[in-house]
N, C-alpha and C positions, 0 to 999 in steps of 0.2 A: 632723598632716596639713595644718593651714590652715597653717603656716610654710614646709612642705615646698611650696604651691602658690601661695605667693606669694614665695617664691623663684625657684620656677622662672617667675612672670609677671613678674619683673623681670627675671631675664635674657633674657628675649624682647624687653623696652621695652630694655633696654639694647643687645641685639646689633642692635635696628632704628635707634637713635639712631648706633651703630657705622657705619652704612653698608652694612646690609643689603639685597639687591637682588633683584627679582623676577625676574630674568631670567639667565640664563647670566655669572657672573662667571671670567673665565678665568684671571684673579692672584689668584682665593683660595688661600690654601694650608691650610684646615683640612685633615688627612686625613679626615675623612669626609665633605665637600663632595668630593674629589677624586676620593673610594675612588665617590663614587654616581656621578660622571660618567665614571669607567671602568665600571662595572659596565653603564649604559644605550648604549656604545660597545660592549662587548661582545655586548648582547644584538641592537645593532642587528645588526653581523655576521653574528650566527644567523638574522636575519631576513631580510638579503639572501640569504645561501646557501642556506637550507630554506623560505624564506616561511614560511608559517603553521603551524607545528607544534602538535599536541597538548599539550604541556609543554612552556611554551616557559621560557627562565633566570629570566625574573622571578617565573614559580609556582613554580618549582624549588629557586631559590638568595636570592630577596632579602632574608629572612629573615635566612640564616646569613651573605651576604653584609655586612649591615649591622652584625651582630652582632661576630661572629668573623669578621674578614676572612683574616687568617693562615692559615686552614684552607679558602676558598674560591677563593680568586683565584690560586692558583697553577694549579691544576683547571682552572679559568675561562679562564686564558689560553693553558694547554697546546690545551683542547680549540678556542678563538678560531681556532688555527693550519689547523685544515681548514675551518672557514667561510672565514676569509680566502682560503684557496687555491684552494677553491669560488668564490667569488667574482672574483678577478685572473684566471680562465681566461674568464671570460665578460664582466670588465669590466677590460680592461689602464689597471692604474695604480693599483687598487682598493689592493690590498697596502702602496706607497707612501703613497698617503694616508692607508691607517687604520694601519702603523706612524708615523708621522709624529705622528699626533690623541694614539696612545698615548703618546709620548714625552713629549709637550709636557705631558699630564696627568699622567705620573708623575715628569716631571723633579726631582730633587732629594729624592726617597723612597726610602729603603735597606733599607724591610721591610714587612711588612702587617703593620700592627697585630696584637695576639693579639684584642686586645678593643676595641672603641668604648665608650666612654660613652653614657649615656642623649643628651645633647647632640650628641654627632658623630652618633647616628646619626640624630635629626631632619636635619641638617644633610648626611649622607648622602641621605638622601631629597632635599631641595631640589637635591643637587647631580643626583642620578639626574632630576628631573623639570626642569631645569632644562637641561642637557646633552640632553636626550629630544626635547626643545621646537626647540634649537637643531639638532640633526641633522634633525629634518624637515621645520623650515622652508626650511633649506638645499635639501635635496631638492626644494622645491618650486620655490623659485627658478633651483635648475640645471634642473629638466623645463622653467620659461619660456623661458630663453635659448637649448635645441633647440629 
């Protein structure tokens, strides 16, 4: 167990000497840095179309999301397609810009993962809280310039 956790505190000092970054990196291409930053695009969507829902994706899905992607995100982005349509009817362009956000986060990925590693899916998470951060600080910025 002590080898097992100083392993894994060295690849922490290691991925931070890496070039590890606290804030939104948009050329990472871990997939499970990328898989957390479409999962919190997603949820934004449910959030502009429903506001505030009782179960909202991240109580629902972030778990298997992070874990097994392969069996969530297909789901995830089927069901994306009526928030997004929800939302292009009340904000024209809306559609455009969040295919656009999704492309540029999946470019160059040809399947969801079946499994994450213990490691992708911390790195999962930084990418979901990290993409989270950037989507609503944006938000705030565009509410100043109206």
């Amino acid at each position: 167990e002590m080898t097992s956790s100083l392993v894994g505190s060295e690849m922490c000092i290691r991925d931070r000497a890496k070039g590890a970054t606290m804030s939104l990196d948009k050329e990472e291409q871990n997939k499970g840095y990328r898989l957390g930053r479409l999962f919190a695009v997603l949820e934004k969507a449910q959030t502009d179309a429903l506001g505030s829902v009782n179960a909202s994706l991240r109580e629902r899905y972030i778990g298997a999301a992070s874990t097994r992607p392969c069996l969530v995100f297909p789901q995830l982005l089927k069901t994306a397609q009526f928030h997004i349509s929800k939302s292009a009817k009340q904000h024209p362009g809306y559609d455009i810009r969040f295919s656009r956000l999704v492309s540029e986060i999946m470019d160059g990925m040809t399947v969801f993962p079946p499994v994450l590693s213990l490691e992708d899916q911390g790195r999962f998470m930084l990418g979901y809280y990290h993409q989270n951060n950037a989507l609503y600080q944006k938000k705030t910025a565009d509410d100043a310039e109206n």
